[in-house]
Backbone and ligand atoms as CSV (ligand in chain L), in Angstrom:
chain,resi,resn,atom,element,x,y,z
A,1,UNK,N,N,-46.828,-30.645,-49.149
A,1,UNK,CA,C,-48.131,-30.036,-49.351
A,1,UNK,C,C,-48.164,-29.374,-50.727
A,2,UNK,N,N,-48.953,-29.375,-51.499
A,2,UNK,CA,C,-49.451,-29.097,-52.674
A,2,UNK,C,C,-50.644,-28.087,-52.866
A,3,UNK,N,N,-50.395,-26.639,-53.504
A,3,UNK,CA,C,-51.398,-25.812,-53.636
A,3,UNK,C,C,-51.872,-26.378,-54.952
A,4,UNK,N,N,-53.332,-26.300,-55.243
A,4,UNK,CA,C,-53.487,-26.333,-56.825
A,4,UNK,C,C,-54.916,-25.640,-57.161
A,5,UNK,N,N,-54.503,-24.350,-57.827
A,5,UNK,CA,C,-55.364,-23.504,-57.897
A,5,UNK,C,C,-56.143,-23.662,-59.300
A,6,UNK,N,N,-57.311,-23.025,-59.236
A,6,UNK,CA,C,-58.276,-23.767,-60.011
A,6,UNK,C,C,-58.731,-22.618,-61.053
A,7,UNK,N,N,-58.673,-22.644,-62.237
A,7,UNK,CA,C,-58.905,-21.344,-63.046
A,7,UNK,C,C,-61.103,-21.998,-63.605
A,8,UNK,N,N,-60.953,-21.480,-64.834
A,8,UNK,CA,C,-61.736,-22.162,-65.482
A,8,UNK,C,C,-61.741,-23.448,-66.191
A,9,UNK,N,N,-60.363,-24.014,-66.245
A,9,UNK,CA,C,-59.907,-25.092,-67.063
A,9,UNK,C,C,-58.689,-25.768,-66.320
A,10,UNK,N,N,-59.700,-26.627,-65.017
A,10,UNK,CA,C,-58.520,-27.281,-63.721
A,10,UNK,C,C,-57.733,-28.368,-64.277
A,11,UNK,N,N,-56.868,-28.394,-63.640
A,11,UNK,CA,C,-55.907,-29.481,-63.681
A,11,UNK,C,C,-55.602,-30.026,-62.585
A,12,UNK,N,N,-56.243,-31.548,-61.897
A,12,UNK,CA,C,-55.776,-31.913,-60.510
A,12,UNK,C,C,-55.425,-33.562,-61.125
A,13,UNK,N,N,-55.129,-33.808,-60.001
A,13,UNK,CA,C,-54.033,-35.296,-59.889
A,13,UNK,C,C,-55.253,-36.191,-58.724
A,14,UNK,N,N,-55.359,-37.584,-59.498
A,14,UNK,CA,C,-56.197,-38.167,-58.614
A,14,UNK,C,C,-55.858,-38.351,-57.243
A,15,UNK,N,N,-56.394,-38.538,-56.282
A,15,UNK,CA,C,-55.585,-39.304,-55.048
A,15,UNK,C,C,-56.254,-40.431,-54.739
A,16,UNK,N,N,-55.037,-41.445,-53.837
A,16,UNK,CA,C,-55.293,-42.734,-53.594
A,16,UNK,C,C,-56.999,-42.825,-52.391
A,17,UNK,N,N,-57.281,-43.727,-52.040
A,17,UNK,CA,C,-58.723,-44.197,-51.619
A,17,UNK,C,C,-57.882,-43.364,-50.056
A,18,UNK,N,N,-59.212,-42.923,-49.406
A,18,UNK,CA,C,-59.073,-42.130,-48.227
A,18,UNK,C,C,-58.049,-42.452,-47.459
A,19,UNK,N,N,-58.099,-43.964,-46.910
A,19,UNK,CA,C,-57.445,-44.626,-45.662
A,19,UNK,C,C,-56.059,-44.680,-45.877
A,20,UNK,N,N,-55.604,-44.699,-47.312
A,20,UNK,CA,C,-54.087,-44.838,-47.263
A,20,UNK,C,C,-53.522,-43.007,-47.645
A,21,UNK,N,N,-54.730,-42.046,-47.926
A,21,UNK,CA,C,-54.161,-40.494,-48.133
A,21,UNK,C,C,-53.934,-40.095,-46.775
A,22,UNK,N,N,-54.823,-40.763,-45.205
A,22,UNK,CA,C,-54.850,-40.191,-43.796
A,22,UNK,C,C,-53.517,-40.557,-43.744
A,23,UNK,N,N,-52.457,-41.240,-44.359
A,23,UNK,CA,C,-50.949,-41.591,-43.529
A,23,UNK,C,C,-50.184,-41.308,-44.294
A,24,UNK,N,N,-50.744,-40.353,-45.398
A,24,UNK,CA,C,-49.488,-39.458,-46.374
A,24,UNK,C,C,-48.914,-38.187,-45.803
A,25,UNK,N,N,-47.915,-37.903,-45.857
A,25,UNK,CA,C,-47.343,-36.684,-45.420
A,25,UNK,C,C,-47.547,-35.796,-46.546
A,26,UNK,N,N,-47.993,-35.662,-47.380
A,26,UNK,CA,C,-48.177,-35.054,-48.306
A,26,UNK,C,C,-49.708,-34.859,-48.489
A,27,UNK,N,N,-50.214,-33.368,-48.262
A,27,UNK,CA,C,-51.269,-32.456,-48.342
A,27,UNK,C,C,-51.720,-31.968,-49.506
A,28,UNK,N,N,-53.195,-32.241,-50.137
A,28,UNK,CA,C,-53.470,-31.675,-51.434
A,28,UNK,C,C,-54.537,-31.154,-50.737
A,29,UNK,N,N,-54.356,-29.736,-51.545
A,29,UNK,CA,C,-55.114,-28.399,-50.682
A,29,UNK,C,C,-55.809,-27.918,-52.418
A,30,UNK,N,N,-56.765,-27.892,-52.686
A,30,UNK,CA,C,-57.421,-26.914,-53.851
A,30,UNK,C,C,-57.907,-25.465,-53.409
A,31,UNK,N,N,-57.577,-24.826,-54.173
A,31,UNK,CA,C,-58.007,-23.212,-54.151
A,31,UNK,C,C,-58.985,-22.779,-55.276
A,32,UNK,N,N,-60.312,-22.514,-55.323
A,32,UNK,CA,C,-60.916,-21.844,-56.429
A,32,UNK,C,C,-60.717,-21.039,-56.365
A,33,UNK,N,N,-60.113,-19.823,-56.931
A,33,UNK,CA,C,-60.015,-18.413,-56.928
A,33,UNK,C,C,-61.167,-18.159,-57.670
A,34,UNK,N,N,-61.692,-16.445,-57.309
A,34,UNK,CA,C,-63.073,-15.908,-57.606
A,34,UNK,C,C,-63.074,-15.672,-58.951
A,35,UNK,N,N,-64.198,-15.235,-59.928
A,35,UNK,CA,C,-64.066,-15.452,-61.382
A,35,UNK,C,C,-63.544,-13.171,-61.139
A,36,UNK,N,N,-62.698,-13.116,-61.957
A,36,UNK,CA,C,-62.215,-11.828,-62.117
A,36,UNK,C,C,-63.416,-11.031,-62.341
A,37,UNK,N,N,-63.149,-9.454,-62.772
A,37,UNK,CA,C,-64.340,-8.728,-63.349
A,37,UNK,C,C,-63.883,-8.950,-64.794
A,38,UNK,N,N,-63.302,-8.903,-65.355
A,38,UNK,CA,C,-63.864,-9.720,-67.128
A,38,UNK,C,C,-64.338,-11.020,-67.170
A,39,UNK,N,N,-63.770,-11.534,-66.103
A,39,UNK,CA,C,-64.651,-13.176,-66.610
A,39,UNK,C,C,-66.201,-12.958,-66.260
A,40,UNK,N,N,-66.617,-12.232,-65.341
A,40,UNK,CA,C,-67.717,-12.184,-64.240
A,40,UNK,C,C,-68.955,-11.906,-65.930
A,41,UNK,N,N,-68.266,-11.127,-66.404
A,41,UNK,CA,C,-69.154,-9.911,-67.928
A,41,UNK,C,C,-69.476,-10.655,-68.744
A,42,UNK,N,N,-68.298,-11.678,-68.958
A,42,UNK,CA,C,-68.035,-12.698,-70.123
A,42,UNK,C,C,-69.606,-13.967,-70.393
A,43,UNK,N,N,-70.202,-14.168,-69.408
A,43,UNK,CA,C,-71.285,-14.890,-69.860
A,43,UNK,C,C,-70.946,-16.063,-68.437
A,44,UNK,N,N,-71.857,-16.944,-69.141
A,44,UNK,CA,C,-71.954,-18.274,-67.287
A,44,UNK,C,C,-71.077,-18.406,-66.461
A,45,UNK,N,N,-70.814,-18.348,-65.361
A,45,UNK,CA,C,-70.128,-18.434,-63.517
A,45,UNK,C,C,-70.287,-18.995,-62.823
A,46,UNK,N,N,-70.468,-20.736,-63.485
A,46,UNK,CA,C,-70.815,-21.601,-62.755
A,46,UNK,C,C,-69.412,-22.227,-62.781
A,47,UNK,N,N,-69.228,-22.299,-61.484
A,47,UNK,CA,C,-67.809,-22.922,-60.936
A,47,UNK,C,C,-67.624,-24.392,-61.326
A,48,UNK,N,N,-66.275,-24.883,-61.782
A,48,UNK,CA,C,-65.973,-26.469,-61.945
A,48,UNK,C,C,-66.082,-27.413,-61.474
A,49,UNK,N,N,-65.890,-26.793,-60.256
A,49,UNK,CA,C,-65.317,-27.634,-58.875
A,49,UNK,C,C,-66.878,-27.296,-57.872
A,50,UNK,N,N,-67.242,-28.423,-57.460
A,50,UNK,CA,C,-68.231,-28.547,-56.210
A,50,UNK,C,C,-67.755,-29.494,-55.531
A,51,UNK,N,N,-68.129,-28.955,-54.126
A,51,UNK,CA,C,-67.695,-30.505,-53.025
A,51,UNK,C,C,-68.868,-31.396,-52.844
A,52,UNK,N,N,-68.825,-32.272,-52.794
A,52,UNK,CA,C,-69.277,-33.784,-52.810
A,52,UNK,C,C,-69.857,-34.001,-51.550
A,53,UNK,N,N,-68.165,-34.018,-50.706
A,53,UNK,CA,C,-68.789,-34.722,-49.257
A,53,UNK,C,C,-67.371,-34.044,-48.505
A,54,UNK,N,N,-67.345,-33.594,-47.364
A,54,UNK,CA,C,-66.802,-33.362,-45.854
A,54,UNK,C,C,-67.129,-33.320,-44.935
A,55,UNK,N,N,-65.645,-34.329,-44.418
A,55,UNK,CA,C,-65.371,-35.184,-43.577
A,55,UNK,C,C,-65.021,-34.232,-42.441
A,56,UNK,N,N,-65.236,-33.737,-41.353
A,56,UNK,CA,C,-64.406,-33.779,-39.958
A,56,UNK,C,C,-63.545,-32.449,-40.276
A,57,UNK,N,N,-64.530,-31.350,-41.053
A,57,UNK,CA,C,-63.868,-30.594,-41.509
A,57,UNK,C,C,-62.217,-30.659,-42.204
A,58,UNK,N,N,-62.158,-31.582,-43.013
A,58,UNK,CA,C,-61.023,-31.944,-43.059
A,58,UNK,C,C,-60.513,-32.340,-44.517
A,59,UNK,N,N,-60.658,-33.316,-44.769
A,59,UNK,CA,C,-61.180,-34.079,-46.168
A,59,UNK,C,C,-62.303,-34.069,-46.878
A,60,UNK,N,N,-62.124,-33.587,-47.806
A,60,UNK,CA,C,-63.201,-33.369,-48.861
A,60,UNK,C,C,-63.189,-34.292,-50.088
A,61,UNK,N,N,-64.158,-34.347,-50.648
A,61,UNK,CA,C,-64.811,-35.272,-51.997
A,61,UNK,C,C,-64.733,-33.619,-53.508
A,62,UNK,N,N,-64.229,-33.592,-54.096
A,62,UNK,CA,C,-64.921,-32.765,-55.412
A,62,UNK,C,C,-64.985,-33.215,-56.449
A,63,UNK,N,N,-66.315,-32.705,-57.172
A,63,UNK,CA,C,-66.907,-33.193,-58.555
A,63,UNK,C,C,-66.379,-32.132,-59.469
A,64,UNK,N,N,-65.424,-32.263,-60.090
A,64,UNK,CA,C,-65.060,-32.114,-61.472
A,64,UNK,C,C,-65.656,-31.808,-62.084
A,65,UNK,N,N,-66.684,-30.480,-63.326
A,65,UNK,CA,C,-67.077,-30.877,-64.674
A,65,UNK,C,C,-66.881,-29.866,-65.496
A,66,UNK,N,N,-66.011,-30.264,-65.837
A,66,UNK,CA,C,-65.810,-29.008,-67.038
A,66,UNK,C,C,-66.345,-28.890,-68.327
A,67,UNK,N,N,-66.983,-28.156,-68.798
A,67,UNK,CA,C,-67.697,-28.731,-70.152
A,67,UNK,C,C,-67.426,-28.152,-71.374
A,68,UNK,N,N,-66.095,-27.181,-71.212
A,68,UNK,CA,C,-65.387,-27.399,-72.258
A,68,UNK,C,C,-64.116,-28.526,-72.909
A,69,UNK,N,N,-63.795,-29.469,-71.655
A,69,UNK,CA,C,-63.376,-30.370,-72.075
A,69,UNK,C,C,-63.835,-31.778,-71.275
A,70,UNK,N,N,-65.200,-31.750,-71.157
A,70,UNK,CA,C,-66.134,-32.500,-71.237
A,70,UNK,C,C,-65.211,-33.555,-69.787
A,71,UNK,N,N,-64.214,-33.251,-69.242
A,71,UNK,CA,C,-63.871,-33.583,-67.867
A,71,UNK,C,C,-65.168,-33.971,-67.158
A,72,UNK,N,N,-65.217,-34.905,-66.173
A,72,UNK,CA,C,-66.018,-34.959,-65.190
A,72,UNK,C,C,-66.058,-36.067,-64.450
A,73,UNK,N,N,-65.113,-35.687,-63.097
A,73,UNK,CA,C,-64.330,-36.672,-62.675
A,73,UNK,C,C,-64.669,-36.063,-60.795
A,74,UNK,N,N,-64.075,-36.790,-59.726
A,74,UNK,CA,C,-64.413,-36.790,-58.697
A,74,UNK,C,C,-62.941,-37.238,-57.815
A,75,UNK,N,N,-62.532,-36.232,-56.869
A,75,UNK,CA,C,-61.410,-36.553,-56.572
A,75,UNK,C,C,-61.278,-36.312,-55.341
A,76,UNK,N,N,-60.507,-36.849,-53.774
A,76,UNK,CA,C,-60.861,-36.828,-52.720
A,76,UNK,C,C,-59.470,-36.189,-52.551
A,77,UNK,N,N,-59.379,-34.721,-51.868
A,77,UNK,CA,C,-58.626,-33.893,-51.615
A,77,UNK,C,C,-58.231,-34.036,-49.605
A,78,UNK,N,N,-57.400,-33.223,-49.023
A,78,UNK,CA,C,-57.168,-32.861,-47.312
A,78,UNK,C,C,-58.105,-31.686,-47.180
A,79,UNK,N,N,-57.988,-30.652,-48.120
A,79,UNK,CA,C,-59.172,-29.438,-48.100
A,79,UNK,C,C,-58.981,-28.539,-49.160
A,80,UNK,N,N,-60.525,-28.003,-48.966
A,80,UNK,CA,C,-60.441,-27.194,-50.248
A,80,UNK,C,C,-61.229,-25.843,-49.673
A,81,UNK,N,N,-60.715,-25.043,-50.479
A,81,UNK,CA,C,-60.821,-23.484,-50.050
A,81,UNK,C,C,-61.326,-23.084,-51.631
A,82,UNK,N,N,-62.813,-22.991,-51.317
A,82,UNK,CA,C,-63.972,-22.205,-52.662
A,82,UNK,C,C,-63.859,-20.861,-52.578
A,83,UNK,N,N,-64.191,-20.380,-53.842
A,83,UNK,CA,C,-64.307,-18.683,-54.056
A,83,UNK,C,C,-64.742,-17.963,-53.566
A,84,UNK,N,N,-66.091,-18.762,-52.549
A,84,UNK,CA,C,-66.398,-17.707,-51.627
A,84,UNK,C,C,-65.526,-17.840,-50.449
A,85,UNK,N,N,-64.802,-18.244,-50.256
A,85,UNK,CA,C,-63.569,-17.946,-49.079
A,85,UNK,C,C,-62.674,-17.040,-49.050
A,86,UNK,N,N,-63.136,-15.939,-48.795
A,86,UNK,CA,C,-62.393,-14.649,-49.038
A,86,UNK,C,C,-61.008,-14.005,-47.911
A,87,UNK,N,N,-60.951,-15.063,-46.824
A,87,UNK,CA,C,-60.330,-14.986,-46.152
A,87,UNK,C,C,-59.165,-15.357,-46.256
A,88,UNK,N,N,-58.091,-15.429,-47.026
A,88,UNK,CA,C,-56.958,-16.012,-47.712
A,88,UNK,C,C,-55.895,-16.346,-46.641
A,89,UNK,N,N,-55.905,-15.613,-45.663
A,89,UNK,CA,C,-55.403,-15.888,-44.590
A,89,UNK,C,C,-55.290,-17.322,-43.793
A,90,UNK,N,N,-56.811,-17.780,-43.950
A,90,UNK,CA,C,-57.237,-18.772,-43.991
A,90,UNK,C,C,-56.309,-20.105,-43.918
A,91,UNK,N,N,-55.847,-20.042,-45.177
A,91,UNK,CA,C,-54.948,-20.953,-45.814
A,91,UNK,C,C,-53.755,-21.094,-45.535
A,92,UNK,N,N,-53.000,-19.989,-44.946
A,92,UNK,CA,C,-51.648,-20.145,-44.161
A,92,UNK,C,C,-52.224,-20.567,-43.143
A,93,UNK,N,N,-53.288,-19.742,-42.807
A,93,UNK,CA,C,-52.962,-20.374,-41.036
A,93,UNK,C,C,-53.051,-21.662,-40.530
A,94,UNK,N,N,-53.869,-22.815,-41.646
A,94,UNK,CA,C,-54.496,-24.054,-41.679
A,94,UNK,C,C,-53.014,-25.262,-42.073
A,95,UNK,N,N,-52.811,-24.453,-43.363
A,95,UNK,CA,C,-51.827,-25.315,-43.937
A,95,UNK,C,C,-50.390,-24.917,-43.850
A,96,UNK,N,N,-49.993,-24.245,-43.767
A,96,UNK,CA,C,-48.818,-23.357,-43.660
A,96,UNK,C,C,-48.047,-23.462,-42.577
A,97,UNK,N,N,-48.681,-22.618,-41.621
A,97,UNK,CA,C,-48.218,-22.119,-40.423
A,97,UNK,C,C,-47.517,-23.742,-39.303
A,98,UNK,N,N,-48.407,-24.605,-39.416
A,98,UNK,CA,C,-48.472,-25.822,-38.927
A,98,UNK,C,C,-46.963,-26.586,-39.246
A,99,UNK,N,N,-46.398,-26.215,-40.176
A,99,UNK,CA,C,-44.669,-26.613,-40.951
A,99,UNK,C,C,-43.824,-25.946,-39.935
A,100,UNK,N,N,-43.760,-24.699,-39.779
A,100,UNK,CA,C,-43.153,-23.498,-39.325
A,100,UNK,C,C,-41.936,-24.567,-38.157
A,101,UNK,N,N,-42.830,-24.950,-36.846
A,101,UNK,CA,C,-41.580,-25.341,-35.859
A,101,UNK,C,C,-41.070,-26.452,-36.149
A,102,UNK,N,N,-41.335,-27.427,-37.146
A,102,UNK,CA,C,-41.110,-28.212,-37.605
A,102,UNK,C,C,-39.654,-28.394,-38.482
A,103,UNK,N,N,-39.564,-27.196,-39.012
A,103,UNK,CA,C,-38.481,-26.492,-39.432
A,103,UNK,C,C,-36.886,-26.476,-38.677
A,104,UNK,N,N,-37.445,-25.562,-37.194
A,104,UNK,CA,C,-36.808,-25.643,-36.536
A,104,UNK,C,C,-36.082,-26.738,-36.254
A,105,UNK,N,N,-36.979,-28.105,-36.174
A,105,UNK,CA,C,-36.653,-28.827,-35.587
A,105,UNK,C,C,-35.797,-30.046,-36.365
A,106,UNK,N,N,-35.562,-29.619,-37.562
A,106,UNK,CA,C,-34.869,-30.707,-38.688
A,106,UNK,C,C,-35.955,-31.530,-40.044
A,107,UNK,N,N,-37.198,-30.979,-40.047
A,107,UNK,CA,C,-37.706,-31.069,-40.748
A,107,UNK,C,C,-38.203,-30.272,-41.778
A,108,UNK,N,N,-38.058,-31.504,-42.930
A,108,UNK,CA,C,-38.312,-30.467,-43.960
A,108,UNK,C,C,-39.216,-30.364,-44.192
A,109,UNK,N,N,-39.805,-28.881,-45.028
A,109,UNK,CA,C,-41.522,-28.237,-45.505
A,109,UNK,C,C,-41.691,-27.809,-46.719
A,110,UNK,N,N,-42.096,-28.433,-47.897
A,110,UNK,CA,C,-42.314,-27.655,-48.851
A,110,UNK,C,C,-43.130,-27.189,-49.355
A,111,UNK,N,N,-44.006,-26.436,-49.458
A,111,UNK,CA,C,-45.176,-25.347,-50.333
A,111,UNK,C,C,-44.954,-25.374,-51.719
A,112,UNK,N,N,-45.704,-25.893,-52.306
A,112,UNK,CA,C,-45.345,-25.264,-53.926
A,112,UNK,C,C,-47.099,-25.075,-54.333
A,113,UNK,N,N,-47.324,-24.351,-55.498
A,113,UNK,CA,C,-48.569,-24.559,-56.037
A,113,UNK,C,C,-48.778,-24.544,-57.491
A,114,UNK,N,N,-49.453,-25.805,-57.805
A,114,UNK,CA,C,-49.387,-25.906,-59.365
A,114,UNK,C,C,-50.696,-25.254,-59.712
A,115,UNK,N,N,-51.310,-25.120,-61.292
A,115,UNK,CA,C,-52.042,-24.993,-61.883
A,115,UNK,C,C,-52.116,-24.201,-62.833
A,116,UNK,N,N,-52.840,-23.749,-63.749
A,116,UNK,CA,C,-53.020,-23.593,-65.080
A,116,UNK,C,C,-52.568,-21.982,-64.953
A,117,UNK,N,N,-52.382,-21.628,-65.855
A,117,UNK,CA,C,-51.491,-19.582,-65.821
A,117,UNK,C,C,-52.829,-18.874,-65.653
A,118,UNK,N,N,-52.836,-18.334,-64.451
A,118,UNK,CA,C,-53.694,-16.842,-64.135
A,118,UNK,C,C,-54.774,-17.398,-63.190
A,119,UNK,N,N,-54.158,-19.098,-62.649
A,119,UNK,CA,C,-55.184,-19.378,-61.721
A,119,UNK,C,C,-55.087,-18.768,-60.335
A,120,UNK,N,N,-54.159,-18.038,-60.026
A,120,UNK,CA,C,-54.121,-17.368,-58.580
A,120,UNK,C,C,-53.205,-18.152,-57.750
A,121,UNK,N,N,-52.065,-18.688,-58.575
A,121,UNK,CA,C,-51.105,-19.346,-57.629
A,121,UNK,C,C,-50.033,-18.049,-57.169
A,122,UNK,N,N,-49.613,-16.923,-57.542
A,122,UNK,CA,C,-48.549,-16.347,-57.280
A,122,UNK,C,C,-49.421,-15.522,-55.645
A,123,UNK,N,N,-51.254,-15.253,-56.107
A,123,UNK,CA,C,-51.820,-14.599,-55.404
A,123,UNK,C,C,-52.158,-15.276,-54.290
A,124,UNK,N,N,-52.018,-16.836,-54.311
A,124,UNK,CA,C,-52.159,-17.495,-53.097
A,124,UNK,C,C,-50.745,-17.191,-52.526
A,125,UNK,N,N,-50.145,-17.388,-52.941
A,125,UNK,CA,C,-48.330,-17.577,-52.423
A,125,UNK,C,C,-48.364,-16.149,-51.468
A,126,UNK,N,N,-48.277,-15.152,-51.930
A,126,UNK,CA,C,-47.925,-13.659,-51.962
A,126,UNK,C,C,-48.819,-12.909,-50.778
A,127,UNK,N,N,-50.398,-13.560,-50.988
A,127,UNK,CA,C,-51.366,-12.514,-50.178
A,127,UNK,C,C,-51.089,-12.737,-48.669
A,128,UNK,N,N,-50.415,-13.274,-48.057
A,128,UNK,CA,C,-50.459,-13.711,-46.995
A,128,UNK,C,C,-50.014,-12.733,-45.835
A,129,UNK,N,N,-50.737,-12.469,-45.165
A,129,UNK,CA,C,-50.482,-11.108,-43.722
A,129,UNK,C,C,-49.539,-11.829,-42.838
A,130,UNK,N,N,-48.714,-11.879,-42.864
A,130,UNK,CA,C,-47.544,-12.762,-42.058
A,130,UNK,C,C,-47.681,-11.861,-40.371
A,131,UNK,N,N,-47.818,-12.642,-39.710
A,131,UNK,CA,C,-47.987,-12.009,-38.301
A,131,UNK,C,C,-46.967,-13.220,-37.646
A,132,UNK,N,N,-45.800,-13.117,-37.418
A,132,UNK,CA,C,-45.381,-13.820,-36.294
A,132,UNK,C,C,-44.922,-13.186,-34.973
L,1,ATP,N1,N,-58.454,-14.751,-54.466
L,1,ATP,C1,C,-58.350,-13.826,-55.408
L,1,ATP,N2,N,-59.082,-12.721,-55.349
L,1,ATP,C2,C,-58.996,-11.767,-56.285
L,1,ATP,N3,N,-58.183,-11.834,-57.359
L,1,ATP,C3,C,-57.423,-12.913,-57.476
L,1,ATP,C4,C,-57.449,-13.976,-56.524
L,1,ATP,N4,N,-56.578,-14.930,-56.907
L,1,ATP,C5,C,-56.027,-14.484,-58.042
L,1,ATP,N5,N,-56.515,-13.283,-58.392
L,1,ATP,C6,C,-56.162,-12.483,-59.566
L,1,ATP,O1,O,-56.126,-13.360,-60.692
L,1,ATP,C7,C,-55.082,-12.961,-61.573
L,1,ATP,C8,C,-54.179,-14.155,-61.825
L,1,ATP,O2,O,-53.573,-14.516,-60.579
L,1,ATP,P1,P,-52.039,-14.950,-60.472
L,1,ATP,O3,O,-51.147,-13.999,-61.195
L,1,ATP,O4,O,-51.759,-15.188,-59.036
L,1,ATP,O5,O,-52.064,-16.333,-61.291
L,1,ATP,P2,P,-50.870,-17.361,-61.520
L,1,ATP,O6,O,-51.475,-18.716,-61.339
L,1,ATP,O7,O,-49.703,-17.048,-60.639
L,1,ATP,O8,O,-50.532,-17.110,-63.032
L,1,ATP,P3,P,-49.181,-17.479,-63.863
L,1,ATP,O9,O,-49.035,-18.971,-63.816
L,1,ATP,O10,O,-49.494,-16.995,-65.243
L,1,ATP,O11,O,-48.043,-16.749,-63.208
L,1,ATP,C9,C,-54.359,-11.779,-60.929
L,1,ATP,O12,O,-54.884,-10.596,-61.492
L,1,ATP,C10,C,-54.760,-11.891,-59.452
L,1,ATP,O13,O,-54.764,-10.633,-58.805
């Protein structure tokens, strides 16, 4: 599974056509984190990333456009968690938590999250209310 958090200037990895991503073991999860209070001051707050189309609450479509580097591309993700999702919790409990007995059981789980510096990967990693 793959975090990839989304600043003002994303960086994502295409994925293959739907039918052959449903039998990947491997999860691409996007995170928009919210625009800070200096960015908020700084002038336009129109987010990069919009979803397209979801599926079965599940799989999502997002449109790409960045228009400082004129990006604008469309990429079919497992799920994506927008800025107004303030529930961060959210995201372990969906993607995370689901590894856990799996563990136990001789399988392996890895979490990592890429993206650009100050996109909110340490704050995705970190915020998490661990209740077991
Ligand atoms: N969901 C969020 N809500 C509020 N603030 C957030 C959120 N996500 C990230 N931030 C804030 O954005 C800033 C950058 O986040 P963070 O340090 O997690 O980025 P990073 O991707 O780990 O950066 P780097 O690659 O440079 O280590 C921090 O001040 C963090 O508190």
């Amino acid at each position: 599974m793959a975090f990839m958090d989304i600043p003002t200037t994303p960086q994502m990895e295409k994925k293959p056509s739907s039918s052959s991503f449903a039998k990947s073991k491997v999860r691409v999860i996007v995170r928009v984190r919210p625009f800070l209070p200096h960015e908020a001051t700084s002038g336009e707050q129109m987010p990069c990333v919009s979803v397209l189309d979801q599926e079965e609450e599940e799989e999502v479509a997002v449109y790409l456009k960045d228009k400082e580097t004129s990006r604008n591309e469309c990429y079919q993700l497992d799920s994506f968690f927008g800025q107004e999702d303030k529930n961060i919790n959210k995201i372990f409990e969906r993607e995370v938590r689901p590894l856990i007995p799996g563990i136990f059981h001789g399988c392996n789980g890895t979490v990592f999250a890429y993206g650009a510096t100050g996109s909110g990967k340490t704050y995705t990693m970190q915020v998490y209310n661990y209740t077991f």
